[in-house]
C-alpha positions in Angstrom: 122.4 4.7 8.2 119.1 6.7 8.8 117.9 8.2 12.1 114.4 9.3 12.5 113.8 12.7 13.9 109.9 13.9 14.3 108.9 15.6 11.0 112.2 15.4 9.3 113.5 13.1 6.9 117.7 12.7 7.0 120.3 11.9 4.3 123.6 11.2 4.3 126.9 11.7 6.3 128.6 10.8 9.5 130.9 12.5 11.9 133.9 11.3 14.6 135.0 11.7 17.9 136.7 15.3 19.4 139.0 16.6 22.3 139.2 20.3 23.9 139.5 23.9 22.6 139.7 26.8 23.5 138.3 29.7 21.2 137.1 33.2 20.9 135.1 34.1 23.5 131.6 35.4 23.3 131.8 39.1 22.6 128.0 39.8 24.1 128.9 42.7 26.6 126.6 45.1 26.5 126.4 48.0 24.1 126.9 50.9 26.5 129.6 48.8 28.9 132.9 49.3 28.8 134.7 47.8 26.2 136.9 44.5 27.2 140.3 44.6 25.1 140.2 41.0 24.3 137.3 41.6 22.5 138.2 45.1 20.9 141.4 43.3 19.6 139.9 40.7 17.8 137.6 43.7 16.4 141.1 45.7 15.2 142.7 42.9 13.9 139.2 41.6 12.0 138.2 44.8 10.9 141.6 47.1 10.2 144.8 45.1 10.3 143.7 41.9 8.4 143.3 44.2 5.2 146.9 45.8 6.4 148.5 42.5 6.6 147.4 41.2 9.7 150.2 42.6 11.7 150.8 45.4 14.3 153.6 46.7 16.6 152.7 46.8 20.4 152.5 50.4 20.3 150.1 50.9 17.7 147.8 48.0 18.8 148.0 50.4 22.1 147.5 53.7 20.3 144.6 52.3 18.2 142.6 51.4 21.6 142.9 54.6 23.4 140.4 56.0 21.9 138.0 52.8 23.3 139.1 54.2 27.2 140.8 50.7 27.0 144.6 50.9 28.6 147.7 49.7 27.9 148.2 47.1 30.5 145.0 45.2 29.2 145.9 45.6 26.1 149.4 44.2 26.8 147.6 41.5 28.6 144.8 40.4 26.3 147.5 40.4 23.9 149.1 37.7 25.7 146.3 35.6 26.3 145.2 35.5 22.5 149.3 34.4 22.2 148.5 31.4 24.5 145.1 30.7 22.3 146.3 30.2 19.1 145.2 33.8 17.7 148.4 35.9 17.7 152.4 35.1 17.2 154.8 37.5 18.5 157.7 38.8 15.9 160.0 41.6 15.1 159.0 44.0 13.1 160.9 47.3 11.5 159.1 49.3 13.6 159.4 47.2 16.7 157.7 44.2 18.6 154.3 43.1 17.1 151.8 41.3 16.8 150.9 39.0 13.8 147.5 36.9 13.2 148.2 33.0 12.8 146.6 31.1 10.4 144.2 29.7 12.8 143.2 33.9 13.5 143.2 34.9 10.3 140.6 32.3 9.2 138.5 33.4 11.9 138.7 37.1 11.2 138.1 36.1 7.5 134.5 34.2 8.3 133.3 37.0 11.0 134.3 39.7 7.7 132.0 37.5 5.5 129.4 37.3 7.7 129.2 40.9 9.1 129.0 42.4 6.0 127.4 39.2 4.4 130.1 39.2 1.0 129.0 35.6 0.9 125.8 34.3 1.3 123.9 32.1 -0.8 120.9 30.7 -1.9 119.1 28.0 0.7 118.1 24.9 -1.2 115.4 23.7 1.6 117.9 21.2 3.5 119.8 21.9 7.0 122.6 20.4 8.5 121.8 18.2 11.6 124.6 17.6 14.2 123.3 15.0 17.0 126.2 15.0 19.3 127.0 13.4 23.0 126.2 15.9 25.6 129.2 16.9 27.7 129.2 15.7 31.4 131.0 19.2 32.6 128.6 22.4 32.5 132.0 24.8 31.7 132.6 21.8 28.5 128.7 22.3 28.0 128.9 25.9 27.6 131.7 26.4 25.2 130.6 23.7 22.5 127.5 25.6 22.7 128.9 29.1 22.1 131.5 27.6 19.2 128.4 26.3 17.5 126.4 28.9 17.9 128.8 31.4 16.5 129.2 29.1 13.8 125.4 29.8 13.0 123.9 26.4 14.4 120.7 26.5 16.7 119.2 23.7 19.6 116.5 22.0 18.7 116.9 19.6 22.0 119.5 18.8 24.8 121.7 17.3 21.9 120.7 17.6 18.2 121.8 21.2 16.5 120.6 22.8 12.9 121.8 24.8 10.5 120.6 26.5 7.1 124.3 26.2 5.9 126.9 23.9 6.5 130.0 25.6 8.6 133.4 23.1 7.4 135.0 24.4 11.0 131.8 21.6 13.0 134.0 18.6 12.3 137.3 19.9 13.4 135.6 21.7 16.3 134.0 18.2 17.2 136.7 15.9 16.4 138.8 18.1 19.2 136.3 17.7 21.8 136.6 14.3 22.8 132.5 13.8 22.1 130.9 11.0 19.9 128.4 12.8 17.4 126.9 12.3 13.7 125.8 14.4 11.6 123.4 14.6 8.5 122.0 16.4 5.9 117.7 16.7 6.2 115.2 18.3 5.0 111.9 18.7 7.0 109.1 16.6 5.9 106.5 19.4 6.2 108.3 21.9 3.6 108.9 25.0 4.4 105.8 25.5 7.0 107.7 22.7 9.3 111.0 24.4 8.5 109.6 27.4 9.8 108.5 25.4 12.9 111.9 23.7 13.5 113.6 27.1 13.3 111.5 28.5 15.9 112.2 26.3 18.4 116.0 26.2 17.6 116.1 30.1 17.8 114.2 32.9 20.0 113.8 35.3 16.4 111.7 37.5 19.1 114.1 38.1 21.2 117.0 38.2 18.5 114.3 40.8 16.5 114.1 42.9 19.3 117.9 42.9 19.9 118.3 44.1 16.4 115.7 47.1 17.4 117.8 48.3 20.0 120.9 47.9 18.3 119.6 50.8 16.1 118.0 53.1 18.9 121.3 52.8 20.6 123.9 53.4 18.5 121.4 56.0 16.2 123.1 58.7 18.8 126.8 57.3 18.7 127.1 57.8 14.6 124.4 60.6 14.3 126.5 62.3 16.8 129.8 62.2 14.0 129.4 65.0 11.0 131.7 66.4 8.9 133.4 68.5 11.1 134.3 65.7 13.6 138.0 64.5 13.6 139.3 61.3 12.2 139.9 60.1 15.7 136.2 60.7 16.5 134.7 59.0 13.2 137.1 55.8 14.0 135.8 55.7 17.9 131.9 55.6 16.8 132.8 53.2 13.9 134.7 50.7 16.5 131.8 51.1 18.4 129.3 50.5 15.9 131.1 47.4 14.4 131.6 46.0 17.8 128.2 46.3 18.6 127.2 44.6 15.6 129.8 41.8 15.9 127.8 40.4 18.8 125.2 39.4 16.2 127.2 36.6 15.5 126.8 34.7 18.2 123.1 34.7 18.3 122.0 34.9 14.7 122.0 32.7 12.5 121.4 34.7 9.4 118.6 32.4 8.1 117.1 32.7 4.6 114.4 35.0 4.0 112.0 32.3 3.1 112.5 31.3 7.1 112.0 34.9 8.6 109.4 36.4 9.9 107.6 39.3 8.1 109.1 42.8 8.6 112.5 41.4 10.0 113.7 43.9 12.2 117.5 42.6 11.2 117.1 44.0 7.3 116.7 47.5 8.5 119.2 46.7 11.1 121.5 46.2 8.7 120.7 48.5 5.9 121.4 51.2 8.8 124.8 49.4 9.8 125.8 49.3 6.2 124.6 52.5 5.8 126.6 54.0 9.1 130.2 51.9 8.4 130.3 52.5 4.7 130.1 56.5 5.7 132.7 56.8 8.6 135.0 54.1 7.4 137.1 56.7 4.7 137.9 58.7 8.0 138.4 55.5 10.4 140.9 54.0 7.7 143.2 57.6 7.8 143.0 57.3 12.0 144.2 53.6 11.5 147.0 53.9 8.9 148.1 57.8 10.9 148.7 55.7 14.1 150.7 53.0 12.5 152.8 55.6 11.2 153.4 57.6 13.9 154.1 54.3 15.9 157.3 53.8 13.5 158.2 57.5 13.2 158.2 56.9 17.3 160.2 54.4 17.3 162.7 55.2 14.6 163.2 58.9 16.3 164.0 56.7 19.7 167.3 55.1 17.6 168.5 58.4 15.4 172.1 58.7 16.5 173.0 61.6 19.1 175.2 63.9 17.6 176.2 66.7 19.9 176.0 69.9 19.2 179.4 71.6 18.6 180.1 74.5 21.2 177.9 73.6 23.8 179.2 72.3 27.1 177.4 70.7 29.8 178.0 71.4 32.8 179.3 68.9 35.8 175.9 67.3 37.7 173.8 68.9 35.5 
């Protein structure tokens, strides 16, 4: 079956029917806010324990955010609610109760890794991937298929047809949970590039997404300019979390589109070459901060359950 879109020409495949899901939410505070521990969670376990194993014990996952001004009773309770989403599964570990990614998190953290430090794009070969898809009747149902496929890297073109430059293989599951009809194809745009160019400007606001990327760099310049060599480890890991973090929002508003679709002078290349630049530097001193606190965490724990022995000639005294 073909469908005719203005200016596009479409080839194969269809999709299926969906019902609800919940997901990450979108991590667009702003920059200079206070961190939410939900979101600086998902930033740990993405960026520090997924390489460690993608587990933590409660007091660790504590320890680590400290630094962030976050708390331990919201850590204790975003912890929970990412147990009720699908993210996290309790267990027992040596060093106490913890925290360990599910499959279902650990995919997720894997694609936001690939994507914020970009280990695996590729080529475009001139076609997108169209999803035409039956608009949801509630505005909260509206909202989140919305922010799932934009995170996914997919952009509107009207009230219900979405683009891509790259196929994301998480669309069809996502949609085949929703409980929406939709189809989706591969097209390429019958104008070439120059009607590309056109389409992708309407699914995406690259002006304002530019000038996000512009102040991304003028406000976190001070925050890793402000770490030098004599800074502590604790102090490097704090500005890196911040400067991930900030980055990390990216992914819910750009796409990352080939260059052949970007504007001249792309303010997200030198955004980028800075964030590379800035986490490649701090991250020897983060990784120390990071692997001291899970060891003091166990070294806590284990000194809590050393045996009492009591020390011979010493009396104590009645009341006291």
């Amino acid at each position: 079956m073909t469908l005719t879109f203005p200016g596009v020409r479409e080839t194969v495949t269809m999709g299926g029917i969906s019902a609800g899901r919940r997901r990450e939410a979108d991590h667009r505070e702003g920059w200079g806010s206070s961190m939410q521990a939900r979101s600086a969670l998902f930033d740990l376990y993405g960026d520090y324990l997924r390489p460690r194993g993608g587990r933590a014990p409660v007091a660790a996952l504590v320890r680590l955010l400290a630094p962030l001004g976050i708390a331990a009773p919201a850590v204790r309770t975003a912890v929970s609610r990412m147990v009720r989403q699908g993210w996290l599964h309790p267990l027992r570990l040596s060093s106490g109760p913890g925290y360990l990614l599910t499959p279902k998190g650990a995919r997720r953290m894997d694609e936001a890794a690939a994507r914020i430090y970009r280990t695996s794009r590729v080529d475009w070969d001139g076609s997108f991937d169209l999803v035409v898809i039956e608009s949801p009747a509630q505005r909260g149902d509206r909202a989140r298929i919305a922010g799932n496929l934009a995170f996914l890297g997919y952009g509107s073109i009207d009230d219900s047809t979405w683009v891509a430059t790259r196929a994301a293989d998480e669309v069809d599951s996502l949609l085949d949970e929703s409980g929406l009809r939709y189809e989706r194809f591969t097209a390429t745009h019958a104008a070439g590039t120059l009607g590309a160019i056109a389409m992708v400007r309407r699914a995406w606001n690259l002006d304002q997404i530019g000038s996000a990327y512009e102040r991304f760099v003028r406000e976190l310049r001070p925050v890793v300019n402000a770490v030098t060599e004599h800074s502590s480890d604790e102090e490097c890991y704090a500005a890196r979390f911040r400067l991930v973090h900030a980055w990390r929002t990216f992914l819910f508003s750009d796409p990352q589109l080939p260059p052949a679709l970007l504007p001249p002078r792309w303010p997200g290349s030198a955004a980028a070459a800075f964030f590379d630049r800035h986490a490649g530097r701090l991250r020897p001193a983060a990784d120390q901060y990071v692997d001291l606190c899970l060891e003091q965490s166990s070294r806590t724990l284990a000194a809590r359950h050393l045996p009492r022995t009591p020390m011979k000639g010493v009396a104590h005294e009645p009341g006291r």
